[in-house]
Jmol script that loads the backbone (N, CA, C; Angstrom):
load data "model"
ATOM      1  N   UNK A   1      22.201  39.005  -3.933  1.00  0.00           N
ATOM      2  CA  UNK A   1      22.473  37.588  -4.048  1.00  0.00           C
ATOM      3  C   UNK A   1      21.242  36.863  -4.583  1.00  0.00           C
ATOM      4  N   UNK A   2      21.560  36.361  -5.647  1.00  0.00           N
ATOM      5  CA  UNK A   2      20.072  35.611  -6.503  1.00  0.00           C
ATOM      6  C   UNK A   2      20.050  33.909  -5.707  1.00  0.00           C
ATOM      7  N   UNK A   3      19.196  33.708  -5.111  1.00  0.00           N
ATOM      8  CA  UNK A   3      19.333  32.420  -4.987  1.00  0.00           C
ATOM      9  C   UNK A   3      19.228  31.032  -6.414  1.00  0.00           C
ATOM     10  N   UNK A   4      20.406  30.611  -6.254  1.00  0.00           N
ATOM     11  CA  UNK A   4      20.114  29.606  -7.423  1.00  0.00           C
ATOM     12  C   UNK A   4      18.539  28.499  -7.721  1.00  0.00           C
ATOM     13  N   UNK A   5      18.347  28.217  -8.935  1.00  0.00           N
ATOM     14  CA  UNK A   5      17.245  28.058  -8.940  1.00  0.00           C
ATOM     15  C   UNK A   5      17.325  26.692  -9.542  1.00  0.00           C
ATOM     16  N   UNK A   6      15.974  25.419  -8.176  1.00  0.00           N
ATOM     17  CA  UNK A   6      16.296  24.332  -8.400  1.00  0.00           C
ATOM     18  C   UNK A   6      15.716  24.192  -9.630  1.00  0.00           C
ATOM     19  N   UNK A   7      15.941  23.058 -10.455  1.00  0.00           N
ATOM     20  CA  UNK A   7      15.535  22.431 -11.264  1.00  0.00           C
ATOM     21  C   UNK A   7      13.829  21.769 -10.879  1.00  0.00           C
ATOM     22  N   UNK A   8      13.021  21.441 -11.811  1.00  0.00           N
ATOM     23  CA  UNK A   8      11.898  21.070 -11.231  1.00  0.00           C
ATOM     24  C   UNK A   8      11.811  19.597 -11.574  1.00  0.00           C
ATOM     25  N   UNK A   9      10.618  18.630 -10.862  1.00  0.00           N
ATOM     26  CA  UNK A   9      11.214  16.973 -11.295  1.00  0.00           C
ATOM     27  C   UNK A   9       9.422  16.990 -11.314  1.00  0.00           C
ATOM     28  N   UNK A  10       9.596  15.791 -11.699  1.00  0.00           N
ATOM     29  CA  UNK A  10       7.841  15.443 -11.300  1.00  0.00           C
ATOM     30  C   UNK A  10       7.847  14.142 -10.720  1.00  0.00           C
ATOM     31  N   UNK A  11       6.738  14.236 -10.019  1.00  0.00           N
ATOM     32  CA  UNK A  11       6.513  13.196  -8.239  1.00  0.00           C
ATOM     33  C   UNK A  11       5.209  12.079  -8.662  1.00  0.00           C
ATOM     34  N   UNK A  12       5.832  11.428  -8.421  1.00  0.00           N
ATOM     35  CA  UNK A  12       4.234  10.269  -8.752  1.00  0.00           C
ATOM     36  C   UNK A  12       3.068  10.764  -7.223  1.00  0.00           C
ATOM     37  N   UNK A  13       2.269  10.887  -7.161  1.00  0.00           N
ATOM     38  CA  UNK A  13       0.989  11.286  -6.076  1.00  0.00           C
ATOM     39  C   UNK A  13      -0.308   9.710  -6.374  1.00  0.00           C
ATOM     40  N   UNK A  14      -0.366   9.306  -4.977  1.00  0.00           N
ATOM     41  CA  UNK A  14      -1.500   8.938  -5.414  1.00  0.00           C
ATOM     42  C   UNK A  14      -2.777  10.128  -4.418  1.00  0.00           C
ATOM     43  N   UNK A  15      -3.925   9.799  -4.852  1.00  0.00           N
ATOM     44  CA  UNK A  15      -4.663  10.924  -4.158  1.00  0.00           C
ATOM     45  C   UNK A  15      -6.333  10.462  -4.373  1.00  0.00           C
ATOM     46  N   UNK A  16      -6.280  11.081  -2.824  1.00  0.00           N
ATOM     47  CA  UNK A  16      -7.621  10.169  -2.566  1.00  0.00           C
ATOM     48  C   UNK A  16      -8.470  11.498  -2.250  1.00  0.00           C
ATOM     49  N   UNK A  17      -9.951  11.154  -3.164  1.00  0.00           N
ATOM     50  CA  UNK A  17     -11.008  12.849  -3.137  1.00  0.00           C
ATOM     51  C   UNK A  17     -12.032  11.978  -2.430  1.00  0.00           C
ATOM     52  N   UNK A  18     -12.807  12.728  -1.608  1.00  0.00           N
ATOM     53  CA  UNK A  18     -13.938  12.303  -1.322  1.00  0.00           C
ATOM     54  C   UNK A  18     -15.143  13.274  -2.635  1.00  0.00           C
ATOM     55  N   UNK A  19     -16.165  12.991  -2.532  1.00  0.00           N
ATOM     56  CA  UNK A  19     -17.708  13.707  -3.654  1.00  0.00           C
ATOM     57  C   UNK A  19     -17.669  15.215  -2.903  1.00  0.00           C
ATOM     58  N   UNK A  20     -17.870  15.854  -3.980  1.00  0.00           N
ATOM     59  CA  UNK A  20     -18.005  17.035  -3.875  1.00  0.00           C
ATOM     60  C   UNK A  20     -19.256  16.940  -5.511  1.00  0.00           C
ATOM     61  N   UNK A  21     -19.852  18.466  -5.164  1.00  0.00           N
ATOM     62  CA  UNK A  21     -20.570  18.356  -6.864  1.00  0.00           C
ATOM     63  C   UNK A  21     -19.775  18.709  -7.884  1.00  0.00           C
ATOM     64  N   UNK A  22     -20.225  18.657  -8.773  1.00  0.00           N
ATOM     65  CA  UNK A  22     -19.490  18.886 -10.056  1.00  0.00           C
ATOM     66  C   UNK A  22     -18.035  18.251 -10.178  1.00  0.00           C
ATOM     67  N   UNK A  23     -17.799  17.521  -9.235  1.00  0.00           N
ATOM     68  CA  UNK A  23     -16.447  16.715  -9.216  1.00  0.00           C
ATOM     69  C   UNK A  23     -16.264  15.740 -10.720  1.00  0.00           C
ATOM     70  N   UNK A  24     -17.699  15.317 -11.009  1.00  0.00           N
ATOM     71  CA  UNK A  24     -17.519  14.538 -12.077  1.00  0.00           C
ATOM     72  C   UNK A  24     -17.274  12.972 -12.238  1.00  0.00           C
ATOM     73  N   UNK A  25     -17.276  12.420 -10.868  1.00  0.00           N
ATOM     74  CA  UNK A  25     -17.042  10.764 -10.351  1.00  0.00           C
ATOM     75  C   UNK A  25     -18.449  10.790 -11.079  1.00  0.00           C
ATOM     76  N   UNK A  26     -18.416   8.861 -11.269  1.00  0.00           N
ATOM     77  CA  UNK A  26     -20.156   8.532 -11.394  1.00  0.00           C
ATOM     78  C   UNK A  26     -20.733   8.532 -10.279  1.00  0.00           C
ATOM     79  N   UNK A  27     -22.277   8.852 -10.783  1.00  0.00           N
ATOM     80  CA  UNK A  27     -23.118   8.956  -9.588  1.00  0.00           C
ATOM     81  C   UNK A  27     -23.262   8.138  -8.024  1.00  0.00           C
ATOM     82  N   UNK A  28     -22.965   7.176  -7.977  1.00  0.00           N
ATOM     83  CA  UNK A  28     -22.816   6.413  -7.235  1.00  0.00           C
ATOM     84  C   UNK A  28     -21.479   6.123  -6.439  1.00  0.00           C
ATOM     85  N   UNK A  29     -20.537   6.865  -6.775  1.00  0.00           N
ATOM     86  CA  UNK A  29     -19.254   6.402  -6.260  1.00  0.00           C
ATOM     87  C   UNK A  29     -19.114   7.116  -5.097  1.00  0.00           C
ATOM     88  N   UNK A  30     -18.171   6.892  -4.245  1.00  0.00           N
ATOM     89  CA  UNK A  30     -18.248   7.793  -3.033  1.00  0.00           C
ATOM     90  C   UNK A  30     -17.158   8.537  -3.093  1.00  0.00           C
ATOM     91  N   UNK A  31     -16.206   8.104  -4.004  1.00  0.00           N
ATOM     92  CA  UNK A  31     -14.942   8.701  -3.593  1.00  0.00           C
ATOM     93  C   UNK A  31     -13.883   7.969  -4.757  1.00  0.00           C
ATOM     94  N   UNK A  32     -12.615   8.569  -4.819  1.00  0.00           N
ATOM     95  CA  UNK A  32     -11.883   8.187  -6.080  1.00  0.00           C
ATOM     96  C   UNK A  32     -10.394   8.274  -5.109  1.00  0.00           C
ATOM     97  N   UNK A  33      -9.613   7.525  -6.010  1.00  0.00           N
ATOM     98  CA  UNK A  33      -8.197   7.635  -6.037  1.00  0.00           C
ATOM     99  C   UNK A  33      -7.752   7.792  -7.653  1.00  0.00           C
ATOM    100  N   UNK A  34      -6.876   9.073  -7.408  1.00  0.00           N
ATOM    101  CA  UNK A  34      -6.434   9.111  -9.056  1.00  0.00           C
ATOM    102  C   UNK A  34      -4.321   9.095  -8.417  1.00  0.00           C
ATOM    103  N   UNK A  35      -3.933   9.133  -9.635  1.00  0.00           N
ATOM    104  CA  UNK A  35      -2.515   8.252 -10.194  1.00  0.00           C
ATOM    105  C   UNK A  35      -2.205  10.039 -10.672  1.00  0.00           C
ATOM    106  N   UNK A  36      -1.718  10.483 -10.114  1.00  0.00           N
ATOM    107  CA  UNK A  36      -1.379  12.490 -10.863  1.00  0.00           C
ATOM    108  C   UNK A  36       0.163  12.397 -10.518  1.00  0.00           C
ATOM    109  N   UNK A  37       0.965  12.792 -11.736  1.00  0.00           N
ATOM    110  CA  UNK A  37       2.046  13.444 -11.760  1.00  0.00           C
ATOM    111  C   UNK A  37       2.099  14.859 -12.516  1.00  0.00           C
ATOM    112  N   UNK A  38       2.698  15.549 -10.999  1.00  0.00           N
ATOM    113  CA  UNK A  38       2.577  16.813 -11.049  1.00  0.00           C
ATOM    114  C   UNK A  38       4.448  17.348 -10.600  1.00  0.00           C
ATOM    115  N   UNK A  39       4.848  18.357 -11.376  1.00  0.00           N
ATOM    116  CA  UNK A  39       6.345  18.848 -11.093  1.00  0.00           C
ATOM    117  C   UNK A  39       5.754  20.049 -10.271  1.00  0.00           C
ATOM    118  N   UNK A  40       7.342  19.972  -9.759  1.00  0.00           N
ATOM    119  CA  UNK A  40       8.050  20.911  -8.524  1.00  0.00           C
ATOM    120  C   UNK A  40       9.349  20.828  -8.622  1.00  0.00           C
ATOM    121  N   UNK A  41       9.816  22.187  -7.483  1.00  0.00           N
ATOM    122  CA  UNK A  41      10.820  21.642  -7.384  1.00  0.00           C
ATOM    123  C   UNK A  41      11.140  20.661  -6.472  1.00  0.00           C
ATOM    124  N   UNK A  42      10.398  20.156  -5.648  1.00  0.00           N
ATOM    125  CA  UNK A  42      10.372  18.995  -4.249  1.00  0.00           C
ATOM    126  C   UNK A  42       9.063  18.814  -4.063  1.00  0.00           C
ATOM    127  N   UNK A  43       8.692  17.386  -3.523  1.00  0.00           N
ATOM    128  CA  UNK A  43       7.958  16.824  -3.242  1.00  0.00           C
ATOM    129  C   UNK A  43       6.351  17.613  -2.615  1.00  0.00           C
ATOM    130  N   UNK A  44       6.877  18.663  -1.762  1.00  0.00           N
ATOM    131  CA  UNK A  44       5.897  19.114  -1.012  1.00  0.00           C
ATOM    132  C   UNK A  44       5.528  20.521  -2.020  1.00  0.00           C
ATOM    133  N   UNK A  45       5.949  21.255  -2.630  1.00  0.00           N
ATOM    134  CA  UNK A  45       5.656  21.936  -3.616  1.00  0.00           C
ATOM    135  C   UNK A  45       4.975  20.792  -4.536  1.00  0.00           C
ATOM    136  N   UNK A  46       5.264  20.100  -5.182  1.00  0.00           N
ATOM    137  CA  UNK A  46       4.550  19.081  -6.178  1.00  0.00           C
ATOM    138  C   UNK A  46       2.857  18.763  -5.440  1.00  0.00           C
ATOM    139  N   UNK A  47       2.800  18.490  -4.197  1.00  0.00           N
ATOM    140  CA  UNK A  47       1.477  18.335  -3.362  1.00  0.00           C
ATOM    141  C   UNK A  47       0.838  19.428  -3.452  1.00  0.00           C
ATOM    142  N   UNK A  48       1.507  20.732  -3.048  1.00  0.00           N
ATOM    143  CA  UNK A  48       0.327  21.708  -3.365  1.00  0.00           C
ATOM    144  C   UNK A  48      -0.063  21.799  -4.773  1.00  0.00           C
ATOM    145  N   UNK A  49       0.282  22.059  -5.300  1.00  0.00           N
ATOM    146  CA  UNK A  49       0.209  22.036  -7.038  1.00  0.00           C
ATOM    147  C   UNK A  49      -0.756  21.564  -7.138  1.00  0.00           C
ATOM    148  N   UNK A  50      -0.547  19.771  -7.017  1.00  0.00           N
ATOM    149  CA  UNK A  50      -1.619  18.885  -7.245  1.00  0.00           C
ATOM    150  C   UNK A  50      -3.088  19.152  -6.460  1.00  0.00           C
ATOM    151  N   UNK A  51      -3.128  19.607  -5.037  1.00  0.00           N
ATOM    152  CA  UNK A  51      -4.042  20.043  -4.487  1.00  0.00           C
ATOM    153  C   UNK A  51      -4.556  21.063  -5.202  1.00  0.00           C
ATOM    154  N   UNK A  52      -4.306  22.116  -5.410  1.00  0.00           N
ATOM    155  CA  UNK A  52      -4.783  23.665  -5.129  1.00  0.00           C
ATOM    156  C   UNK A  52      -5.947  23.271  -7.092  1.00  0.00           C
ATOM    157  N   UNK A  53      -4.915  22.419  -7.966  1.00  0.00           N
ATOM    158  CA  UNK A  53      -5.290  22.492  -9.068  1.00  0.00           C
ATOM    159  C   UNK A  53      -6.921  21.136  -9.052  1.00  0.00           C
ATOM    160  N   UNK A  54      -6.796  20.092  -8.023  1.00  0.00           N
ATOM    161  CA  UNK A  54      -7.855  19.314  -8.059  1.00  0.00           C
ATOM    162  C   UNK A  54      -9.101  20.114  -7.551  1.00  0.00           C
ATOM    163  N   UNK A  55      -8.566  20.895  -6.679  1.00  0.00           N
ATOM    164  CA  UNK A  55      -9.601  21.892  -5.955  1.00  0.00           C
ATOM    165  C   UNK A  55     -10.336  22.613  -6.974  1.00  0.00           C
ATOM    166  N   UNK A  56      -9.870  22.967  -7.710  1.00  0.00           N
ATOM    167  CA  UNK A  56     -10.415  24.698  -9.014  1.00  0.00           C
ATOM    168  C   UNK A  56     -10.965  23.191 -10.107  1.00  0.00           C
ATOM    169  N   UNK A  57     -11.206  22.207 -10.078  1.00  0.00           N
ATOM    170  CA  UNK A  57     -11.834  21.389 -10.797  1.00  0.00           C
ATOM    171  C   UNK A  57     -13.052  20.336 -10.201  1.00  0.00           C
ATOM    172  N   UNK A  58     -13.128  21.208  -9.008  1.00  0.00           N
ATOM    173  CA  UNK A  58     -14.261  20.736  -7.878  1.00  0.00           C
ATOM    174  C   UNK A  58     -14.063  19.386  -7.361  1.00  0.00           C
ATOM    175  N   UNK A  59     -13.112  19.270  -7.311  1.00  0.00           N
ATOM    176  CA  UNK A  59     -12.404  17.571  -6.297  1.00  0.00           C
ATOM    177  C   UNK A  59     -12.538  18.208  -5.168  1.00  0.00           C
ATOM    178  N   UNK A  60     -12.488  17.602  -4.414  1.00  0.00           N
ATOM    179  CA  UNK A  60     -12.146  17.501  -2.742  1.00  0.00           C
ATOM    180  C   UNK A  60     -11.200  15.929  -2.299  1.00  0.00           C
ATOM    181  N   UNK A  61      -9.778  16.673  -2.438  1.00  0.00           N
ATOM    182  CA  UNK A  61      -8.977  16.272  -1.875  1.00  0.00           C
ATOM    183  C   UNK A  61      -8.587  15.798  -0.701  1.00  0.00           C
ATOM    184  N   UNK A  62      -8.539  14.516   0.029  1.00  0.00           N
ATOM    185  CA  UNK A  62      -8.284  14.014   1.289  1.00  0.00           C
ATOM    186  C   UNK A  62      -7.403  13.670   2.032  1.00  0.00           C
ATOM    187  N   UNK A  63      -6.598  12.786   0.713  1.00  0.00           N
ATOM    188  CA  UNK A  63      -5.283  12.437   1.297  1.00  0.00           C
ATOM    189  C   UNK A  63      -3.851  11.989   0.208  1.00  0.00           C
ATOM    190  N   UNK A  64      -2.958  12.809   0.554  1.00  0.00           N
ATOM    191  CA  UNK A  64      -1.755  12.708  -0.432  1.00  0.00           C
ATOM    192  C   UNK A  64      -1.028  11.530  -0.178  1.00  0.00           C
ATOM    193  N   UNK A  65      -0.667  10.476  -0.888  1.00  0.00           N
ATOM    194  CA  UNK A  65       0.792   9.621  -0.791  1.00  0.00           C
ATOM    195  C   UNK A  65       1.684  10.313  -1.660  1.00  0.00           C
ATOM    196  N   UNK A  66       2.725  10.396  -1.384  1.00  0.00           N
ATOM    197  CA  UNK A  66       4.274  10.753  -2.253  1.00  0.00           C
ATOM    198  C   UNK A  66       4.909   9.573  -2.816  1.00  0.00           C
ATOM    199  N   UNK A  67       4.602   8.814  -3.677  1.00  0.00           N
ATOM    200  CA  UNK A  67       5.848   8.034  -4.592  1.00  0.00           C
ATOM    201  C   UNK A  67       7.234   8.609  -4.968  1.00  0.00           C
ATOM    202  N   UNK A  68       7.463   9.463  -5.136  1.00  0.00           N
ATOM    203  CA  UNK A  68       8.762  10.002  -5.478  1.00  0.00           C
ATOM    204  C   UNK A  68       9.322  10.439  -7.071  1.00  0.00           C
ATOM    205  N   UNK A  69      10.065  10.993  -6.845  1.00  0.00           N
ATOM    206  CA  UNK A  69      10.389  11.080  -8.732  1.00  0.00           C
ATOM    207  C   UNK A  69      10.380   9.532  -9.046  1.00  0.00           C
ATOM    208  N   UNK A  70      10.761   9.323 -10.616  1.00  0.00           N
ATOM    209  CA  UNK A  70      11.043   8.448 -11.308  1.00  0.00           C
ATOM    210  C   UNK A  70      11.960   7.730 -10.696  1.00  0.00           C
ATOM    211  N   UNK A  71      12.778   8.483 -10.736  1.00  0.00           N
ATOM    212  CA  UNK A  71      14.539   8.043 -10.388  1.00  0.00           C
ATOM    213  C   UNK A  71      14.377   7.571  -8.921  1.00  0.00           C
ATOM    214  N   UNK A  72      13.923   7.648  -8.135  1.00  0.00           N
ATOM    215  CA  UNK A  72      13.125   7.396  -6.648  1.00  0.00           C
ATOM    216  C   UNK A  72      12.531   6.120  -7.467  1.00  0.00           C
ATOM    217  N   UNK A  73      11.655   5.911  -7.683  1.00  0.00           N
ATOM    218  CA  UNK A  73      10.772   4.866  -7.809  1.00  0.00           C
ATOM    219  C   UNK A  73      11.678   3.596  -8.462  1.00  0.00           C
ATOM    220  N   UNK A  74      12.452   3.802  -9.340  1.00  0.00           N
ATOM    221  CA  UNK A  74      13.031   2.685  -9.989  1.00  0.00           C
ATOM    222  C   UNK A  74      13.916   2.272  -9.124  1.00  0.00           C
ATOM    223  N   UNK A  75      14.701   3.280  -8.477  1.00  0.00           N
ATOM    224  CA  UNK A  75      15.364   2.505  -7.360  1.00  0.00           C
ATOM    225  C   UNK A  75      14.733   1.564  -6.223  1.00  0.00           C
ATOM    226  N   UNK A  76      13.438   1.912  -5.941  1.00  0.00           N
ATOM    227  CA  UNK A  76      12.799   1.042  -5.181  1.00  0.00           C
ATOM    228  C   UNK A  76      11.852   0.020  -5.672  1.00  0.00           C
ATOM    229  N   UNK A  77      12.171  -0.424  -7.061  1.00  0.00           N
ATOM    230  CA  UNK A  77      12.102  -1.591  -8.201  1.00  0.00           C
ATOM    231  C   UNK A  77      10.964  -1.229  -8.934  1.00  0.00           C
ATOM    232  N   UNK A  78      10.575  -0.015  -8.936  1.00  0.00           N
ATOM    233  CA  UNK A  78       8.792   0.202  -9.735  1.00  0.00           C
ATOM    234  C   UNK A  78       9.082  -0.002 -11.025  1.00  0.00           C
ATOM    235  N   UNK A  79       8.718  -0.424 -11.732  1.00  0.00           N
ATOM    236  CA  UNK A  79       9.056  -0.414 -13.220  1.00  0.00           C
ATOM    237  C   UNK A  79       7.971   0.579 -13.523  1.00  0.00           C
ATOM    238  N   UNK A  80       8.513   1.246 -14.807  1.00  0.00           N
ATOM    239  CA  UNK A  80       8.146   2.720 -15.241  1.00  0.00           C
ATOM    240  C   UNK A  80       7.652   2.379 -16.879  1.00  0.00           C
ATOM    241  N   UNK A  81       6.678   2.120 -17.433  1.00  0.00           N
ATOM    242  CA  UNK A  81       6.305   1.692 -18.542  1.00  0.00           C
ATOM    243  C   UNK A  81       6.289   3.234 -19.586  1.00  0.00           C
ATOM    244  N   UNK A  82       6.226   3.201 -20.738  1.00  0.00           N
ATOM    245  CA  UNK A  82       6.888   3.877 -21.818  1.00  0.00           C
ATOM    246  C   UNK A  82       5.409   4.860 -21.852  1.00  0.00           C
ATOM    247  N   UNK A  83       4.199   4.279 -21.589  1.00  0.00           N
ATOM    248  CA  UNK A  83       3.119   5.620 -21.531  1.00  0.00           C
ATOM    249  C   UNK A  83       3.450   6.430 -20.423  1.00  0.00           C
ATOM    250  N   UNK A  84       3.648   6.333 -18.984  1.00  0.00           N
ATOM    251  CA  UNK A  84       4.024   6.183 -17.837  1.00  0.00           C
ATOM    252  C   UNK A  84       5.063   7.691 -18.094  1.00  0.00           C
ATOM    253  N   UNK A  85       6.238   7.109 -18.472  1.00  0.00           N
ATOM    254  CA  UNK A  85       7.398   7.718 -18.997  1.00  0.00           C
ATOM    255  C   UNK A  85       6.516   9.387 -20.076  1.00  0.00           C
ATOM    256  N   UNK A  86       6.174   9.174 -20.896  1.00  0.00           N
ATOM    257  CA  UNK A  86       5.645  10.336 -21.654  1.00  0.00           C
ATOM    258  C   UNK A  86       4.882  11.336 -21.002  1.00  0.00           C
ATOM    259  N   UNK A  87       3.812  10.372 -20.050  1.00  0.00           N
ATOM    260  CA  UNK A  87       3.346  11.826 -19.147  1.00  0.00           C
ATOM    261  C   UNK A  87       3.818  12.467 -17.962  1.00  0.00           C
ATOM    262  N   UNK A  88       5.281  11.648 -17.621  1.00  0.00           N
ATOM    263  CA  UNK A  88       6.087  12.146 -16.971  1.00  0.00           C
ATOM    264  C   UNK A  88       6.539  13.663 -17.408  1.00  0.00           C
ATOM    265  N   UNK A  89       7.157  12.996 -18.622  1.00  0.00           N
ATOM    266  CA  UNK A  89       8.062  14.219 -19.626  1.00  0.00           C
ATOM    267  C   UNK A  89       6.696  15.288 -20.269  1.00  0.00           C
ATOM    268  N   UNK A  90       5.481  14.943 -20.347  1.00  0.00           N
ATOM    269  CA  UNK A  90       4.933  16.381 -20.718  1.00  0.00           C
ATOM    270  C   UNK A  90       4.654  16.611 -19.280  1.00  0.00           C
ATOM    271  N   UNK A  91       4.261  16.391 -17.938  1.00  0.00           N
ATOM    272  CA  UNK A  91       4.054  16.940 -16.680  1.00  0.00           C
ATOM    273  C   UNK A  91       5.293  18.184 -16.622  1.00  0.00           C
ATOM    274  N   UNK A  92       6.515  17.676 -16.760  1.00  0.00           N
ATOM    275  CA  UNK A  92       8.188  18.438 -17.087  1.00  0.00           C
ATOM    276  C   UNK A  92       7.922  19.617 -17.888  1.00  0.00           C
ATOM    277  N   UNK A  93       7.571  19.267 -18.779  1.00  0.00           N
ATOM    278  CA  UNK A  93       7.884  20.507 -19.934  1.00  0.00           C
ATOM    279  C   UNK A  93       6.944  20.994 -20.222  1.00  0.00           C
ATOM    280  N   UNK A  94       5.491  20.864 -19.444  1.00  0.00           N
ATOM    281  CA  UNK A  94       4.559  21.833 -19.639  1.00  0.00           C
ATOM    282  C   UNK A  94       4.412  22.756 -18.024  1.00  0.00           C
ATOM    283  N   UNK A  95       5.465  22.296 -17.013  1.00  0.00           N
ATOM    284  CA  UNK A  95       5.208  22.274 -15.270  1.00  0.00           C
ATOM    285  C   UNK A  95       4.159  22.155 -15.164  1.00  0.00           C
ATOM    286  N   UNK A  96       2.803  20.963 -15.443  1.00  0.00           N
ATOM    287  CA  UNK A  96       1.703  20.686 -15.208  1.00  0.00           C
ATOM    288  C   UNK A  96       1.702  19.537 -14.491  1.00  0.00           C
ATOM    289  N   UNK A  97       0.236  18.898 -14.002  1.00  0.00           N
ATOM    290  CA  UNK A  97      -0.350  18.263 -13.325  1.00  0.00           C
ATOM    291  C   UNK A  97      -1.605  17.301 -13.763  1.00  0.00           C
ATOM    292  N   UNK A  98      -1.006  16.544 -14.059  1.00  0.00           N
ATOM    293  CA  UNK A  98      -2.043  15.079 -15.058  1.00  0.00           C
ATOM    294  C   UNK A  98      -2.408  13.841 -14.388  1.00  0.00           C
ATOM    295  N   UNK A  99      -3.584  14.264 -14.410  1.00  0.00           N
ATOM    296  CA  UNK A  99      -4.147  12.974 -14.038  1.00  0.00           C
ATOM    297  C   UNK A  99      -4.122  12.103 -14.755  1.00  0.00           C
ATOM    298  N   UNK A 100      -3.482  10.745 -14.450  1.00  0.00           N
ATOM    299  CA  UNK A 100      -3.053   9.603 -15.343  1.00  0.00           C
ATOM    300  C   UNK A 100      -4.012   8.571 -15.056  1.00  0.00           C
ATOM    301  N   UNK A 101      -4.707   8.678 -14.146  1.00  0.00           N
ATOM    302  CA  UNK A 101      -5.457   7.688 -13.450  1.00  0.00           C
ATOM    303  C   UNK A 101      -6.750   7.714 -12.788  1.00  0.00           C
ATOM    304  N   UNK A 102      -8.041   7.364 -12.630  1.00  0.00           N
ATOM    305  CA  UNK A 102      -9.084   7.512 -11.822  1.00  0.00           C
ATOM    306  C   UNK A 102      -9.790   6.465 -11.345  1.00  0.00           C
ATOM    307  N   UNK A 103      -9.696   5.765 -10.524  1.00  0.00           N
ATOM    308  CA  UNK A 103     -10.357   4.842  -9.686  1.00  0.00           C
ATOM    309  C   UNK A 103     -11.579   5.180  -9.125  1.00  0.00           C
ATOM    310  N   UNK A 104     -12.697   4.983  -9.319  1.00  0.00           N
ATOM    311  CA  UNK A 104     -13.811   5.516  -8.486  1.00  0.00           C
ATOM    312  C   UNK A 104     -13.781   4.380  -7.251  1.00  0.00           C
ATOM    313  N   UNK A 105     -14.234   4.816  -6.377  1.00  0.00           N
ATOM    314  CA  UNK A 105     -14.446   3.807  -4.960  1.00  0.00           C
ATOM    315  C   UNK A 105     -16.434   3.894  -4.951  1.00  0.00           C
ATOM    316  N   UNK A 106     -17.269   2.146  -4.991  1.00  0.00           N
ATOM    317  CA  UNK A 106     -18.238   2.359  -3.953  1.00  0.00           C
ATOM    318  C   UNK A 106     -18.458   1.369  -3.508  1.00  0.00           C
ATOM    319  N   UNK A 107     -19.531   1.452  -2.492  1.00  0.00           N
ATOM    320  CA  UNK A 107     -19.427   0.886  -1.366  1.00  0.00           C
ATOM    321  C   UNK A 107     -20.133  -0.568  -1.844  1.00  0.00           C
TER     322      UNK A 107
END
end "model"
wireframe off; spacefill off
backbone 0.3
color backbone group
């Protein structure tokens, strides 16, 4: 019996790193929030992804929010702008994990 095989979506993440070296924040920052859409087939597969891959790029990862697919988000009124939309669809069709966003935090 083959189990059928879900389809994969991609999840808006926001994600908060504290400094690690070679992380690559500016010198002074303490810590970042980046904007990553990363596919899965569900939400919590999409988190590791996004983890395991910030990790092997010397982030140190702290804390995950889940936004939801697209289709999730517009229902809960996010408007989805047309750059927004494109790195959705290459996150999809490459099953990758893009950082769309980097906020440095300092104090």
């Amino acid at each position: 019996m083959d189990k059928a095989r879900r389809p994969q979506q991609v999840y808006t993440l926001l994600v908060e790193v504290g400094r690690k070296a070679g992380d690559g924040l500016p010198a002074k920052a303490t810590g970042a929030a980046l904007i990553v859409y990363a596919s899965g087939v569900d939400e919590d597969e999409a988190v590791r992804e996004a983890v395991a891959i910030l990790k092997q790029a010397d982030m140190a990862p702290l804390d995950v929010t889940g936004y939801g697919t697209a289709g999730e988000r517009e229902a809960q009124g996010h408007e989805i702008g047309p750059d927004e939309q494109e790195l959705m669809a290459r996150a999809l069709a490459e099953n990758a994990v893009i950082v769309a966003e980097v906020t440095p935090f300092f104090d």
